[in-house]
C-alpha beads as a LAMMPS data file, in Angstrom:
LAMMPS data file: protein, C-alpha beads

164 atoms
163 bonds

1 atom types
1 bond types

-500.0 500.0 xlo xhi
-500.0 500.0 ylo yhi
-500.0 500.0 zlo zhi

Masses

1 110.0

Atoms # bond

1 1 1 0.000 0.000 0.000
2 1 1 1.501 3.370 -1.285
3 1 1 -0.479 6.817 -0.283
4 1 1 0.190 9.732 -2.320
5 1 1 2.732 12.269 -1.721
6 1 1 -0.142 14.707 -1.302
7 1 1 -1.447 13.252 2.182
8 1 1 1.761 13.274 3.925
9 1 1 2.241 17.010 2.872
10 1 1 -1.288 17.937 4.245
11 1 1 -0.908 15.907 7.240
12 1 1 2.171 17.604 8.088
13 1 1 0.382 20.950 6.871
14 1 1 -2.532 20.488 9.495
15 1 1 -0.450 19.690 12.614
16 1 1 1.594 23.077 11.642
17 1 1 -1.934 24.248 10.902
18 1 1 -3.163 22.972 14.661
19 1 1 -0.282 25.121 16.116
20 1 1 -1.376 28.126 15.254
21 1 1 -2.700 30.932 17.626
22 1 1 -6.460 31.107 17.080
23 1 1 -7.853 33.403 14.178
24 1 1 -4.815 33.321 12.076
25 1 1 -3.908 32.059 8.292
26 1 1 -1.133 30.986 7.131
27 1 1 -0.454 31.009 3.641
28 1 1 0.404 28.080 1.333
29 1 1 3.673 29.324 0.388
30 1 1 5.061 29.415 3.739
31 1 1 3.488 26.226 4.321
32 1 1 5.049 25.254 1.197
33 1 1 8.638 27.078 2.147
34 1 1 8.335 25.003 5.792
35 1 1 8.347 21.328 4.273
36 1 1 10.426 22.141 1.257
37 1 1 7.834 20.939 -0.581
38 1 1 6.229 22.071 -4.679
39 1 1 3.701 24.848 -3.832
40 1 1 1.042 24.031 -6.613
41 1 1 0.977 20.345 -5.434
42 1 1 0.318 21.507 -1.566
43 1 1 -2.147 23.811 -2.507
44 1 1 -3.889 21.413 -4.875
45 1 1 -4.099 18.617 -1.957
46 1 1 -4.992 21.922 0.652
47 1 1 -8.104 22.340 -1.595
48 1 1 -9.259 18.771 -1.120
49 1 1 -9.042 19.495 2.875
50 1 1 -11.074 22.758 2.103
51 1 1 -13.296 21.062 0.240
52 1 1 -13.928 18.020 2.659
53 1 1 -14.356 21.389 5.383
54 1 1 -11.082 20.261 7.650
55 1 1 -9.792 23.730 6.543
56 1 1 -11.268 27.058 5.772
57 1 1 -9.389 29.502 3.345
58 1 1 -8.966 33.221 3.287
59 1 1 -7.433 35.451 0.621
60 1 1 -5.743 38.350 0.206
61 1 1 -2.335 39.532 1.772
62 1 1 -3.089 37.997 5.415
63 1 1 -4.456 35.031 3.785
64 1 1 -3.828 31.306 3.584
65 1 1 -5.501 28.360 5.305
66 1 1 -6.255 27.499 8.864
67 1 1 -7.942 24.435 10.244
68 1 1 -12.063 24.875 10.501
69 1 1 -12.474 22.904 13.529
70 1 1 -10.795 22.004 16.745
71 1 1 -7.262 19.880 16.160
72 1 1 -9.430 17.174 18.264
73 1 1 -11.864 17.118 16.344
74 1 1 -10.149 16.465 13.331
75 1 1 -8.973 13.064 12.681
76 1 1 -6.023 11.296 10.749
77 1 1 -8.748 9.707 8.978
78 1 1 -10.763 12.637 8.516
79 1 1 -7.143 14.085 6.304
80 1 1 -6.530 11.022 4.258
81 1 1 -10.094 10.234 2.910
82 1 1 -10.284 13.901 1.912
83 1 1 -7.204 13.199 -0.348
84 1 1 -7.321 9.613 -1.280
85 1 1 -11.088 8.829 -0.221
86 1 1 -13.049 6.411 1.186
87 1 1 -12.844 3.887 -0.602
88 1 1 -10.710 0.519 0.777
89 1 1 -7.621 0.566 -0.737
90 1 1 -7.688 -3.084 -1.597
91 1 1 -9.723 -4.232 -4.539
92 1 1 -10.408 -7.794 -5.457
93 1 1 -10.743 -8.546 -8.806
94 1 1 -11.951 -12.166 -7.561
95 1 1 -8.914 -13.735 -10.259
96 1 1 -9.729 -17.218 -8.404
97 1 1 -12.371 -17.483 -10.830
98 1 1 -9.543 -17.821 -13.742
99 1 1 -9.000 -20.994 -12.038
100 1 1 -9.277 -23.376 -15.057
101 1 1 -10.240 -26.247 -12.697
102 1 1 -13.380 -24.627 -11.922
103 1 1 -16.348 -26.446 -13.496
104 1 1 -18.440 -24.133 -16.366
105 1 1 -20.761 -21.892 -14.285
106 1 1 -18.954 -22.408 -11.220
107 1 1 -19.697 -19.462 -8.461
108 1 1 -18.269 -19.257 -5.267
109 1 1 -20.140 -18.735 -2.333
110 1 1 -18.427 -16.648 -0.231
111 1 1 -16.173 -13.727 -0.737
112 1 1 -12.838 -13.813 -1.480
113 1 1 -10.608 -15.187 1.881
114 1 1 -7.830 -13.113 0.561
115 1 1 -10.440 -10.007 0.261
116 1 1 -11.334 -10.889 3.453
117 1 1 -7.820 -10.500 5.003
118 1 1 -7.205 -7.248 2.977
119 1 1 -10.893 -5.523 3.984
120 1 1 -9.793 -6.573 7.753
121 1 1 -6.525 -5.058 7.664
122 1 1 -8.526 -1.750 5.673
123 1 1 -10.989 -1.866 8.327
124 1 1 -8.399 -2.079 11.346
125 1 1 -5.544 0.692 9.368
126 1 1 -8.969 3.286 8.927
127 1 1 -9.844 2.778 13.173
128 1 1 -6.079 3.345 14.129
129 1 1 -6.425 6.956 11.758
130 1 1 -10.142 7.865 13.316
131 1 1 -8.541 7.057 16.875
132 1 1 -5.402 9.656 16.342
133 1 1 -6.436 13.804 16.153
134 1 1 -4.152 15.942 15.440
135 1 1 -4.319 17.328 19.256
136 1 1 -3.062 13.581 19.528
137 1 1 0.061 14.924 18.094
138 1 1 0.876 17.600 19.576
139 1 1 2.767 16.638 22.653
140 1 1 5.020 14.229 19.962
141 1 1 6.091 16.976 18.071
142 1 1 7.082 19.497 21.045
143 1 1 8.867 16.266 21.947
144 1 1 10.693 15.828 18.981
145 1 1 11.511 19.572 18.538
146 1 1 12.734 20.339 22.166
147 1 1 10.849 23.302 23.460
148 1 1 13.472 25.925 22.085
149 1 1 13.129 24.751 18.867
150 1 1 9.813 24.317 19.181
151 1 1 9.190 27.882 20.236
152 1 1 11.233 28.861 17.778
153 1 1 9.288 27.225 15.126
154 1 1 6.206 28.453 16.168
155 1 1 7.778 31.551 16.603
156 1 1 8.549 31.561 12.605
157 1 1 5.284 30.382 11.623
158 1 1 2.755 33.192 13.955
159 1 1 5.498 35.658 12.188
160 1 1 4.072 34.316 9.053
161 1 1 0.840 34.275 9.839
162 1 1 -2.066 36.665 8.899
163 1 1 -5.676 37.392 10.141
164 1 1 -7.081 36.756 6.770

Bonds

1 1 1 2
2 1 2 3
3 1 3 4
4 1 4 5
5 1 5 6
6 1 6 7
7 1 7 8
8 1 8 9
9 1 9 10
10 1 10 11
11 1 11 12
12 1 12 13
13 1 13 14
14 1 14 15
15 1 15 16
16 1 16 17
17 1 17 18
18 1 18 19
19 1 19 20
20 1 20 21
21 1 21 22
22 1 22 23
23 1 23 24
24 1 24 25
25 1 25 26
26 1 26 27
27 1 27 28
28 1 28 29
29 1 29 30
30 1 30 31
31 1 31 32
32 1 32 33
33 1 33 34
34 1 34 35
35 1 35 36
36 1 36 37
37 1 37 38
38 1 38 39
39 1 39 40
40 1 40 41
41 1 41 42
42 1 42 43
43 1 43 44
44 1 44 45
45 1 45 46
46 1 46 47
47 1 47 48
48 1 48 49
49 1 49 50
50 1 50 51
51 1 51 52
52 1 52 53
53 1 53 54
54 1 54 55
55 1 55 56
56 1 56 57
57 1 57 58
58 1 58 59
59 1 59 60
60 1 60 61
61 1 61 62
62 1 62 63
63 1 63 64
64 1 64 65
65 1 65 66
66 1 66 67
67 1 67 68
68 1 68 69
69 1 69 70
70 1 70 71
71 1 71 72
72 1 72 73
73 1 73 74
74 1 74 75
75 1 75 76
76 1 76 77
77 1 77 78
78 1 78 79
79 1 79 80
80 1 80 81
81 1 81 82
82 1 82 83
83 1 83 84
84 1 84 85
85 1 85 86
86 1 86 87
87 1 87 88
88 1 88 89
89 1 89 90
90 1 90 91
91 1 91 92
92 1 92 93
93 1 93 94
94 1 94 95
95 1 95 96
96 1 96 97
97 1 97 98
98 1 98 99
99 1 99 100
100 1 100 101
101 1 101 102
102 1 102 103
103 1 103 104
104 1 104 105
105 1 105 106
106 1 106 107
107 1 107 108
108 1 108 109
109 1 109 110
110 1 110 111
111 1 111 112
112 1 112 113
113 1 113 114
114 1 114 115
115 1 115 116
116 1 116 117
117 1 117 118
118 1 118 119
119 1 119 120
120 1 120 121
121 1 121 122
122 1 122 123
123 1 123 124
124 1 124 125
125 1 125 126
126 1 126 127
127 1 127 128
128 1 128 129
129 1 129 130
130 1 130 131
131 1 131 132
132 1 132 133
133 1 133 134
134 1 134 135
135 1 135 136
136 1 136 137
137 1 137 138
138 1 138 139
139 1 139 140
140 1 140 141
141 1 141 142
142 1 142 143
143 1 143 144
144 1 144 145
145 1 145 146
146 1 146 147
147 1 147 148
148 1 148 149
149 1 149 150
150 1 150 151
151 1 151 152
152 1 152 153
153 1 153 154
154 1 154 155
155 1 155 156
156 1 156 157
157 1 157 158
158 1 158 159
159 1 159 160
160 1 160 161
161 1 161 162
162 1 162 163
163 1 163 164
């Protein structure tokens, strides 16, 4: 299983997004200029979080996105099926019934037991995502940082920032 680049740039985008003082924006291009990342692809994968309402957008000069809910109340899950959507990422193409053993007319009666295993494991990745929020992540990332660096990131970003 292989997500596309786009999710790991927006999930990276909303926990800088969930750090943000209340009422402000931050643009794409900072956003962008933060994760060394291609601009038109963020903003093109920032759209599909506008447009599934995890962000709101604002334009103009103190512009750019910030989240449209709570960082708990927006799920891992909630980011990914607004890029790659909802459906499982599996999908059985049921090639057991190339089997040339299989009598003329032959129809199986249950699903797939490799479908089975792969819908499971679909089922089980998607809870682990709807469990996590990205107030989940918080504390991980101050962690990670140090609180110097951490200040001093967030520091950088509010600087940024705008009131839309």
């Amino acid at each position: 299983m292989q997500l596309r680049n786009q999710v790991e740039w927006v999930l990276h985008a909303a926990a800088v997004l969930a750090g943000l003082p209340r009422g402000r924006y931050l643009p794409t291009k900072v956003l962008a200029t933060f994760h060394g990342i291609p601009k038109e692809y963020l903003s093109k994968a920032l759209q599909a979080l506008s447009q599934a309402g995890l962000v709101e957008s604002s334009l103009g000069p103190g512009g750019g996105y910030r989240l449209a809910a709570a960082p708990e109340d927006i799920s891992f899950l909630d980011i990914v099926e607004a890029v790659e959507g909802k459906a499982p990422l599996f999908l059985c193409r049921d090639i057991r019934a190339n089997n040339p053993c299989l009598p003329e007319g032959y129809c199986p009666k249950d699903m797939c037991p490799v479908a089975k295993v792969m819908l499971r494991a679909d089922r089980a990745w998607r809870a682990s995502l709807a469990e996590t929020s990205l107030a989940d992540l918080a504390p991980e990332v101050v962690e990670g940082l140090g609180p110097e660096l951490y200040e001093a990131t967030r520091n950088w970003l509010t600087e940024r920032s705008g009131t839309g």
